[in-house]
C-alpha positions as CSV (number, residue, x, y, z in Angstrom):
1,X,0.0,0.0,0.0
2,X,2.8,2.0,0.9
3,X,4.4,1.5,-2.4
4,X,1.3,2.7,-4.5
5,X,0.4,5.5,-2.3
6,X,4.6,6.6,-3.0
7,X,4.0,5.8,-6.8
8,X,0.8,8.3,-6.8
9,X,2.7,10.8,-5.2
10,X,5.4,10.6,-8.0
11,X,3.5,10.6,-10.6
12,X,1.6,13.8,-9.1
13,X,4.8,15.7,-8.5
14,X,6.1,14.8,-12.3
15,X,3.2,16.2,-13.7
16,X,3.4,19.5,-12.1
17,X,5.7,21.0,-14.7
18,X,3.6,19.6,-17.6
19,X,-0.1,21.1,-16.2
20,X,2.1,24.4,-15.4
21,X,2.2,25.5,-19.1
22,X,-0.1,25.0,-22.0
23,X,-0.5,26.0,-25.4
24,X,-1.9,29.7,-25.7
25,X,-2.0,30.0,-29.3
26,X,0.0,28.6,-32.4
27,X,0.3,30.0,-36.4
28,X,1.2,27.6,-39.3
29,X,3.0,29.8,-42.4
30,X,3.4,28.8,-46.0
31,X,6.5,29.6,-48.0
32,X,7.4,29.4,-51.6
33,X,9.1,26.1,-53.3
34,X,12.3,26.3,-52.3
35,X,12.6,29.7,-50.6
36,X,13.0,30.0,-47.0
37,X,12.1,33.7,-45.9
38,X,8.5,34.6,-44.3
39,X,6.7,36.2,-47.0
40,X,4.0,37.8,-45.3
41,X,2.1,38.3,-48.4
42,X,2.1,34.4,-49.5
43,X,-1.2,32.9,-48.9
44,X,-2.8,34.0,-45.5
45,X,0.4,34.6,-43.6
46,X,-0.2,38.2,-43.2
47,X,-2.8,37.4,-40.9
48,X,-1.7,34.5,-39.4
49,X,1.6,36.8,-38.4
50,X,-0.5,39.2,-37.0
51,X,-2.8,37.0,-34.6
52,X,0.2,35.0,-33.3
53,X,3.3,38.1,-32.5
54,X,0.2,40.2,-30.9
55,X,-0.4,36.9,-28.7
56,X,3.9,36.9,-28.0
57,X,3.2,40.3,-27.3
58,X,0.7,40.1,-24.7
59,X,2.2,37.3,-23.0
60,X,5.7,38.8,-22.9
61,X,3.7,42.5,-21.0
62,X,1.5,39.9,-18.6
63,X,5.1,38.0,-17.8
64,X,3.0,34.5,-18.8
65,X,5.3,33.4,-21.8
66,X,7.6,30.2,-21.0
67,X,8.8,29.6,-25.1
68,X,7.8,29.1,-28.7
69,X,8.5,26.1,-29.9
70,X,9.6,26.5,-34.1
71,X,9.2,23.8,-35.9
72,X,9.7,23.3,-39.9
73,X,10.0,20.4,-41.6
74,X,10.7,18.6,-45.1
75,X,8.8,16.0,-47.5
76,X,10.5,12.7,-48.8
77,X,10.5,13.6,-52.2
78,X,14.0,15.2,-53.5
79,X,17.2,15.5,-51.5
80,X,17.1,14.8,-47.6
81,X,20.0,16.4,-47.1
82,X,18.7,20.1,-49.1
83,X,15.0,19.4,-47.6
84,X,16.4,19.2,-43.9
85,X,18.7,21.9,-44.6
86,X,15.8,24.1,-46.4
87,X,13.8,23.1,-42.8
88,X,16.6,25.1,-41.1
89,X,16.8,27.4,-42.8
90,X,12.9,28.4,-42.6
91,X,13.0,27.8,-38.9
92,X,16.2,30.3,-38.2
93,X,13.9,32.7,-40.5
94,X,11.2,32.5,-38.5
95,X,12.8,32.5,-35.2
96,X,14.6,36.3,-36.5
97,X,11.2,37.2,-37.5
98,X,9.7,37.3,-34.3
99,X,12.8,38.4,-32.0
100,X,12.4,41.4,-35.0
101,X,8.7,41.8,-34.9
102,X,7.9,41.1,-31.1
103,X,11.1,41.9,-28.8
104,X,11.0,38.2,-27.6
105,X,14.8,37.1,-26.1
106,X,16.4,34.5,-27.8
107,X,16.6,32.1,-24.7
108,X,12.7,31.8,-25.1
109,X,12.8,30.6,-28.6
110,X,13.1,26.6,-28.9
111,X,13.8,25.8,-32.8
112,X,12.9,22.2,-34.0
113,X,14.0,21.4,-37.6
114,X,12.3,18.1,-37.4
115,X,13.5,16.4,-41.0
116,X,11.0,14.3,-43.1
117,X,7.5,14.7,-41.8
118,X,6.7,11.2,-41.7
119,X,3.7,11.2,-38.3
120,X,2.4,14.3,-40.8
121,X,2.0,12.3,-43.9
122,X,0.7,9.2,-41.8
123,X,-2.3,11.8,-40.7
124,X,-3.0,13.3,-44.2
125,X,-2.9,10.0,-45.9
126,X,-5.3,8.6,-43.0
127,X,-7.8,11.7,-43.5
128,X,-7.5,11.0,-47.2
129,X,-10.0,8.8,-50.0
130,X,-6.3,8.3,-51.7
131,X,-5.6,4.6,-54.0
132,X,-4.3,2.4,-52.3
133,X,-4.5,3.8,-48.8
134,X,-4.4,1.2,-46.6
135,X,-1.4,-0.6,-48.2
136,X,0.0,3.0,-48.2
137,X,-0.5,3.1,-44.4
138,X,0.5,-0.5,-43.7
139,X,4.1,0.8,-45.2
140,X,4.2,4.0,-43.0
141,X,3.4,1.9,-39.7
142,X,5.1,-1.0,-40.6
143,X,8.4,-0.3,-42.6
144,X,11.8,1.4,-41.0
145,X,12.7,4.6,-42.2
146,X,16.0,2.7,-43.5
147,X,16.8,-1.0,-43.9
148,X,20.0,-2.5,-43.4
149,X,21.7,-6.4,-43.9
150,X,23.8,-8.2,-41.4
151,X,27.0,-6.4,-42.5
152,X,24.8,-3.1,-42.0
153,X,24.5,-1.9,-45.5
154,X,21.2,-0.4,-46.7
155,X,19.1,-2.7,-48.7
156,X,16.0,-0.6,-48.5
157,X,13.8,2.0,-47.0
158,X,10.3,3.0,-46.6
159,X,10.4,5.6,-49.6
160,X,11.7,2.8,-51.8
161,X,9.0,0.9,-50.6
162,X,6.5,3.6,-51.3
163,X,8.0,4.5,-54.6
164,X,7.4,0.7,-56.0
165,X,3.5,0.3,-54.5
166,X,1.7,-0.4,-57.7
167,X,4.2,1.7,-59.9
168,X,4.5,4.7,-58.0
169,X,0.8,5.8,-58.6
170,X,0.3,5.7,-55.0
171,X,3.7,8.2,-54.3
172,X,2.5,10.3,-57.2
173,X,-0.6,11.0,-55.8
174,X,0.8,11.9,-52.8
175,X,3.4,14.3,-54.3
176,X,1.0,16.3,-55.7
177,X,-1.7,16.3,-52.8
178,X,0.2,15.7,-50.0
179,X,3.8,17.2,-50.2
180,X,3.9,20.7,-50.7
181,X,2.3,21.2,-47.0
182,X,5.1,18.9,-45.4
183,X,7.8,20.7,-47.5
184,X,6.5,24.5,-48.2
185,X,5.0,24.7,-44.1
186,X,6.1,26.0,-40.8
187,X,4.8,26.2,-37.2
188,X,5.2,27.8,-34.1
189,X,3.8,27.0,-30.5
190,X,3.4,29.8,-27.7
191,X,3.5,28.6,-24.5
192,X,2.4,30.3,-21.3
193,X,2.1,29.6,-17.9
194,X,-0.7,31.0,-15.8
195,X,-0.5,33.7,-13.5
196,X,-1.4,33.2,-10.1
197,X,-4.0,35.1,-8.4
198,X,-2.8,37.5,-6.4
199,X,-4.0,37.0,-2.4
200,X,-6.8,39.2,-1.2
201,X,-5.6,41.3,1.7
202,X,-6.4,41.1,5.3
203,X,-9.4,42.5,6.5
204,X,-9.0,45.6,8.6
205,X,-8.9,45.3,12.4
206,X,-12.2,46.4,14.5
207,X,-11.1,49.3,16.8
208,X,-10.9,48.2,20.4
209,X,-13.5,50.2,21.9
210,X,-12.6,53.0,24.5
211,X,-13.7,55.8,26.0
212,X,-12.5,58.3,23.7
213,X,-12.5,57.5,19.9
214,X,-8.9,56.9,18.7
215,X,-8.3,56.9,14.8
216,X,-8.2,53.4,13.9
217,X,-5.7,51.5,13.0
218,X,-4.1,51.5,9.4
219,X,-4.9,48.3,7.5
220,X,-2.2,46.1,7.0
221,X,-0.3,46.1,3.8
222,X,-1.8,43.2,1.3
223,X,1.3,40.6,0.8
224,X,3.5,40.6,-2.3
225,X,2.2,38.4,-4.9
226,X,3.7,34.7,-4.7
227,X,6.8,35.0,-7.4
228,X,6.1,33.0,-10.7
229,X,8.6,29.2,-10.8
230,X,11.1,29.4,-12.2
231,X,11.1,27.2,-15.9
232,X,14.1,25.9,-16.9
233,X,14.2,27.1,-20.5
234,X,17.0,25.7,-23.0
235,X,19.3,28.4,-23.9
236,X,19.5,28.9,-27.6
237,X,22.0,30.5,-29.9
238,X,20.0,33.7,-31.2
239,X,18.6,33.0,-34.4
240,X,20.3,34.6,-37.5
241,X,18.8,37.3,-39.5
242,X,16.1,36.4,-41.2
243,X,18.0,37.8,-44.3
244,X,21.8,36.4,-45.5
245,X,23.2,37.7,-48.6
246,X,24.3,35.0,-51.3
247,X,27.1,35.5,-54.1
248,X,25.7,34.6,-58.0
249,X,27.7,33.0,-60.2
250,X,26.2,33.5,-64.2
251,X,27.3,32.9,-67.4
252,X,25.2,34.3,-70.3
253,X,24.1,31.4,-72.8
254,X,23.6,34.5,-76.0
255,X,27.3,36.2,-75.4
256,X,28.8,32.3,-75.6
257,X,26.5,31.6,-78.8
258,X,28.3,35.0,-79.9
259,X,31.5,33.8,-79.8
260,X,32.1,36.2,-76.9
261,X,33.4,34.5,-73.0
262,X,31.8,36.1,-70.4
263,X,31.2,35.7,-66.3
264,X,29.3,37.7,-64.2
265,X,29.2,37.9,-60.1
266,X,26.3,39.1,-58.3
267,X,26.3,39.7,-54.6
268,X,22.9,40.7,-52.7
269,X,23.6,43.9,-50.7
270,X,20.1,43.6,-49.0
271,X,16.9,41.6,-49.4
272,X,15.9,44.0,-52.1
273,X,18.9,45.1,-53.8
274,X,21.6,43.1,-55.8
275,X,25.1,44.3,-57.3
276,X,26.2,42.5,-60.9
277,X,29.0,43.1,-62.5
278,X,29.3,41.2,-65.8
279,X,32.6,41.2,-68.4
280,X,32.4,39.9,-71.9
281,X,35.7,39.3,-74.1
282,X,35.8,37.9,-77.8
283,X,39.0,38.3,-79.6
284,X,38.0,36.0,-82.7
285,X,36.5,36.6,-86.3
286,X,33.4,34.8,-87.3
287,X,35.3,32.2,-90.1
288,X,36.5,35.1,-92.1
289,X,38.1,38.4,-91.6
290,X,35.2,40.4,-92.5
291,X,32.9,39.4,-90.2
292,X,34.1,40.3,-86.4
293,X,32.3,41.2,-83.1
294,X,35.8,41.3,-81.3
295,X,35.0,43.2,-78.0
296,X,35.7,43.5,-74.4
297,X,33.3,45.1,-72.3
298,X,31.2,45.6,-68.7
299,X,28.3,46.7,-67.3
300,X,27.6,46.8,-64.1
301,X,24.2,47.1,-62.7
302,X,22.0,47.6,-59.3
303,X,19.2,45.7,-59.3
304,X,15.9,46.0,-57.7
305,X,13.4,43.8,-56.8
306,X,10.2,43.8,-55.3
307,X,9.2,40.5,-54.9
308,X,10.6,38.6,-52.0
309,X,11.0,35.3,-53.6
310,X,13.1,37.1,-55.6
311,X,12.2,36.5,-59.7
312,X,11.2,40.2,-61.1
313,X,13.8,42.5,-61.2
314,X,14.4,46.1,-62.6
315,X,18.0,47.7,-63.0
316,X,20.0,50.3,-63.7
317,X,23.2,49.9,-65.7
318,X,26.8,51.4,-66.8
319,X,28.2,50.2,-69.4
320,X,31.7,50.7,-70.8
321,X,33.3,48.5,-74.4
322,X,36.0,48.6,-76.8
323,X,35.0,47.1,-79.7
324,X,36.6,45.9,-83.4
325,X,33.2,45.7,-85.4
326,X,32.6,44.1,-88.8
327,X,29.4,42.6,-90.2
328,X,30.6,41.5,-94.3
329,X,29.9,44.8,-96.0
330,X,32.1,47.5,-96.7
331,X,33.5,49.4,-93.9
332,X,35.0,48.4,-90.1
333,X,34.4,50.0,-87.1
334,X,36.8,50.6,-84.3
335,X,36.9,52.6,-81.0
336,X,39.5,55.8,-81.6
337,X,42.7,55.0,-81.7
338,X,41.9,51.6,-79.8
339,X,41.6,53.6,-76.5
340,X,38.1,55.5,-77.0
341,X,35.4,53.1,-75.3
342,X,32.2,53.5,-75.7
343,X,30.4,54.7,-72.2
344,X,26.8,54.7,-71.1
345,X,23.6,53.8,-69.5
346,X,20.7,52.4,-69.3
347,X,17.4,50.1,-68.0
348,X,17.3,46.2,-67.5
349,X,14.2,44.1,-67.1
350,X,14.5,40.7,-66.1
351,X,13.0,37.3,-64.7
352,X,14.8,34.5,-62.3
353,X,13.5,30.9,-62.6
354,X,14.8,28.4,-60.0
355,X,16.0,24.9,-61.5
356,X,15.3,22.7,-58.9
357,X,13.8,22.6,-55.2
358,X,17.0,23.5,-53.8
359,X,17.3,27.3,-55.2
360,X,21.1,26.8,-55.8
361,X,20.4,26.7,-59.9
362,X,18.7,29.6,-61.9
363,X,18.0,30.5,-65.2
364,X,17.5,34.2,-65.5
365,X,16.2,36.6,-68.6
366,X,16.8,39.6,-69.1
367,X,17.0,42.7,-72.0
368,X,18.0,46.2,-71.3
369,X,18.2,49.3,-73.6
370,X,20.5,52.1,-73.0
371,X,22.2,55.3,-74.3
372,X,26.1,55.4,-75.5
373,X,28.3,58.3,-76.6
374,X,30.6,56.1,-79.5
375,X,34.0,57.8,-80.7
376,X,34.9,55.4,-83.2
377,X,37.4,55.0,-86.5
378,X,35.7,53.9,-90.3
379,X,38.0,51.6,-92.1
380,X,37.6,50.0,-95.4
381,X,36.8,46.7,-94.3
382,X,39.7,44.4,-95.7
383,X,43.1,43.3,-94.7
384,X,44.9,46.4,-93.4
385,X,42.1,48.6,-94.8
386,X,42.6,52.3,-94.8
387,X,40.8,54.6,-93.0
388,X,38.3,56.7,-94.2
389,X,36.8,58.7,-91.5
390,X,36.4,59.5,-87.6
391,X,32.8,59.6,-86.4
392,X,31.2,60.7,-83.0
393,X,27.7,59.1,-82.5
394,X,25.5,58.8,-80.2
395,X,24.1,55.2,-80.0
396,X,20.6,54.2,-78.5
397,X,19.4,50.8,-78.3
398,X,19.1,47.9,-76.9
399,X,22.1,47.1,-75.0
400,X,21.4,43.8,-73.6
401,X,19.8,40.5,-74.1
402,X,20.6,37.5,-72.0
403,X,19.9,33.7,-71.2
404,X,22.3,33.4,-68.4
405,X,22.4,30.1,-66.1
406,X,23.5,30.9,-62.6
407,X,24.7,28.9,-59.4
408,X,24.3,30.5,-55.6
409,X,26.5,30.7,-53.3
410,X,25.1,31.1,-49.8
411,X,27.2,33.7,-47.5
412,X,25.8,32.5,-43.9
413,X,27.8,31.7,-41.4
414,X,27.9,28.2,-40.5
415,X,26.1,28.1,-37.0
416,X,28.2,26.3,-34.6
């Protein structure tokens, strides 16, 4: 008897700091294939946002918060290595987005990057009229996430097994029902702990009765409020900026189909603005010495963009080229003297297109126009050709037109 009454009281003392704190409030979010930022204007995130930092809020004045609890997690199609990383990724995001948004200290966010949602997709496949979905949950009950031999090499796993139900129409289905949410989602928890009530305070003394009346006696003061426990709260690294500039490396696909090598860097210099500096060389004639776009130029160019998932841009350019120009008919163009550039300006309009969930590879279009002041030599356009005239111009046009492939390079510290 003794030892059941012992286990009760156990089992009554463990559970204190469980009933001591409870969910307040939550917020799911929705990002973009492969980006990992908040957007507030994707889907209803706006409001979601609002809703759940005005809840951190409140908590944090009433001194009721104990943590939020961040979780983000990834699908089983693709990479597991780039999902899990993407997860990361989205949950440091959000956690910068609140500390930003809502004041809350770092040691009161808990971030959770909780890799393939497997319990997820066993609830949305259970909810579901999905083929085949019974054998489908048989697998995600039955089979190991991983499957190994006696000499502990892997022999199979429960996508592979998932993949080969009844040729893969089953894992289609769910790709396109099922995993966006568990890849393009994110959550967050507030918990609070409740205040206690504050004791009433002792009632006031009767006067002791005399024979004269004496002022009576001041009330006592009511007794401090009990102090709130004190949680133990894991300590977490604070969260990096929501924002972390990457380095582009391009190439344009036209300027190569033009004979002409070119590399271009780009470096983001905030979430909005990008620096490019492009360089194109060509020192070769098209099969014959009449026809030439020898050239070596750049043109730099601040970019704008006002989409956060970055794919519109706008930009403003410089642009600066010596050029040996021929095109088969009679007369050669050549900057002055071979030191006489042409220099100018001028607009770019572009799109970015992702290849690939994991945002690393782009394809990007773009075509600008622009005004140049040309000082150039006319020669007659033949082996050692004479010269005929010197010409100021002033050249407007377009200036650009691109197909350029691109692989990012993330700048973000390593978190240690």
């Amino acid at each position: 008897m003794k030892r059941v009454l012992l286990l009760i009281i156990f089992g009554m003392l463990c559970s204190v700091p469980i009933c001591a704190q409870e969910v307040a409030d939550s917020v799911s979010l929705y990002y973009r294939v492969g980006y990992r930022f908040v957007d507030p204007d994707y889907r209803n995130n706006r409001a979601a946002l609002a809703h759940f930092t005005e809840a951190i809020r409140e908590a944090l004045e009433q001194g009721t918060l104990n943590r939020v609890v961040i979780r983000a997690g990834a699908s089983p199609d693709g990479s597991q290595q780039a999902n899990e990383r993407l997860s990361q990724y989205r949950v440091d995001s959000l956690a910068a987005y609140l500390m930003r948004t809502t004041g809350i200290p770092a040691g009161m966010l808990v971030k959770e990057s909780v890799g393939i949602q497997w319990e997820r997709l066993r609830e949305l496949v259970a909810a579901s009229t999905m083929p085949s979905r019974d054998e489908v949950l048989l697998i995600l009950d039955r089979e190991p996430v991983w499957s190994f031999d006696a000499q502990g090499r892997v022999v199979g796993s429960r996508k592979q097994s998932l993949m080969q139900l009844h040729g893969g129409r089953p894992y289609n289905y769910m790709l396109q029902h099922f995993f966006p949410e568990l890849r393009n989602s994110a959550s967050a928890l507030l918990y609070t702990r409740p205040t206690e009530p504050e004791p009433e305070p002792a009632p006031e003394p009767e006067p002791a009765p005399a024979p004269e009346p004496e002022p009576a006696p001041a009330p006592e003061p009511a007794p401090a409020p009990a102090p709130l426990p004190d949680v133990n709260r894991e300590e977490v690294p604070a969260p990096s900026d929501a924002w972390s500039p990457a380095i582009h490396i391009k190439t344009n696909a036209i300027g190569w189909g033009m004979m002409m090598a070119n590399v271009a860097v780009e470096i983001d210099l905030s979430p909005r603005i990008s620096f490019s500096v492009p360089v194109y060389y060509s020192a070769c004639d098209y099969f014959t010495s009449t026809v030439k776009f020898r050239m070596l130029g750049t043109q730099p160019e601040l970019r704008f963009w006002p989409l956060r998932e970055h794919r519109f841009f706008a930009a403003l350019h410089f642009g600066v080229a010596s050029y040996n120009l021929a095109l088969g008919g009679d007369w050669r163009i050549q900057d002055h003297n071979g030191n006489s550039p042409a220099i100018g300006g001028g607009v770019n309009l572009g799109y970015r297109i992702p290849l690939g969930r994991s945002g690393r590879w782009n394809v990007e279009f773009s075509l600008g126009a622009g005004v140049y002041k040309a000082y150039y030599d006319k020669f007659r356009n033949e082996r050692n050709g004479v010269r005929s005239s010197t010409v100021r111009k002033t050249f407007i046009g377009l200036d650009n037109a691109a197909v350029s492939f691109s692989y990012m390079f993330d700048l973000k510290k390593t978190r240690k």
